[in-house]
N, C-alpha and C positions, 0 to 999 in steps of 0.2 A: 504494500500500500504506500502510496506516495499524494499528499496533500501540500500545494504552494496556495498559499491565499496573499493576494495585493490588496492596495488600495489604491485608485486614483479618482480625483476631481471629486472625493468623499464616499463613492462606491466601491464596496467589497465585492474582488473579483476573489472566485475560487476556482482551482484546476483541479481534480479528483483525481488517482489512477489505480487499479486495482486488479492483478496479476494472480493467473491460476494458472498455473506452470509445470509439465512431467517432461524430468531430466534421464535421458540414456545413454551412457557410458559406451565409447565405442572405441578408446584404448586404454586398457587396462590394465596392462600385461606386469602387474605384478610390481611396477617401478613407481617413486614416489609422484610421478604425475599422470594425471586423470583428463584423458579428450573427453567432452559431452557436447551433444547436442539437447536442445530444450525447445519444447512447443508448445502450446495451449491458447488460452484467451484473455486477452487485456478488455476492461471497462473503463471508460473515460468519460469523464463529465467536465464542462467549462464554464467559468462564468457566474454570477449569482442566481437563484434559483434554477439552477442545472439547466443554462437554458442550452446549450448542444449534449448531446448523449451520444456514444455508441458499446456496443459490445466489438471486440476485433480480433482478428487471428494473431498468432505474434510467435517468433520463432526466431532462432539464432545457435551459438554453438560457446562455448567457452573450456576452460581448462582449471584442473585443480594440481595445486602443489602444495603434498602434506612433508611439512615441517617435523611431523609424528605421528603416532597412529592417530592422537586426538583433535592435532590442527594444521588445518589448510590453508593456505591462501589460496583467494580463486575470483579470474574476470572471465566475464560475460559478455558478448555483442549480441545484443536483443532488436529486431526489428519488428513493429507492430504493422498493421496494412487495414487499412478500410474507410469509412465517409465519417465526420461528424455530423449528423443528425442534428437538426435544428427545430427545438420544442414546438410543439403546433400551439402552447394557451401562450408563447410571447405576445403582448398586444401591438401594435403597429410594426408587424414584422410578417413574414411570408416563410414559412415553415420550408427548409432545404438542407440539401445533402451538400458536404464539402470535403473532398477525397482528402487526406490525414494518413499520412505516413512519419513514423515517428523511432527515430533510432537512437539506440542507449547504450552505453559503455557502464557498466559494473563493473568496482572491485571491491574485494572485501575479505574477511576474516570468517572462517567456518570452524564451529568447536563440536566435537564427537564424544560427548562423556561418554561413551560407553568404546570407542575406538568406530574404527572403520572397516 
């Protein structure tokens, strides 16, 4: 989940993001780094009362390197693809589709209590 909220000219803008993700290991061989690829669906919302929405496909590939059995570091290239959606109860506005494509770079820190 990823929420940025601004402000300008006194209105609160809000960006929403919200990631369902299955990650499949495709080198593995036993060495302390980890090939994956990752796919599923990103939810996106913009704006004050969520005035664009979409649900969207999203897919990419990253790598892990365990430091030990318990910790990894590990980045991600995540590409989302599809329309934002523009609320039909906006009022003086015309309810429309705007193609949205949106690409991420992750890195981070992954902890295994239990090992890997």
């Amino acid at each position: 989940r990823s929420v940025l909220t601004g402000n300008t000219t006194g209105a609160s803008v809000t960006v929403s993001q919200y990631d369902a993700l299955l990650r499949l290991s495709v080198l593995d061989a036993g060495s302390p780094v980890r090939v994956f690829v990752t796919a599923g669906a990103t939810a996106r919302s913009a704006n004050a009362g969520r005035d664009f929405d979409e649900i969207a496909p999203t897919g990419g590939a990253g790598a892990q390197v365990f430091l030990s059995s318990k910790l990894a570091l590990h980045g991600t290239a995540l590409w989302t693809f599809g329309k934002l959606t523009q609320a039909g109860q906006i009022s003086n506005s015309t309810p429309g589709q705007y193609e949205s494509t949106q690409t991420r770079i992750q890195a981070g820190v992954s902890l295994y209590p239990f090992g890997h």
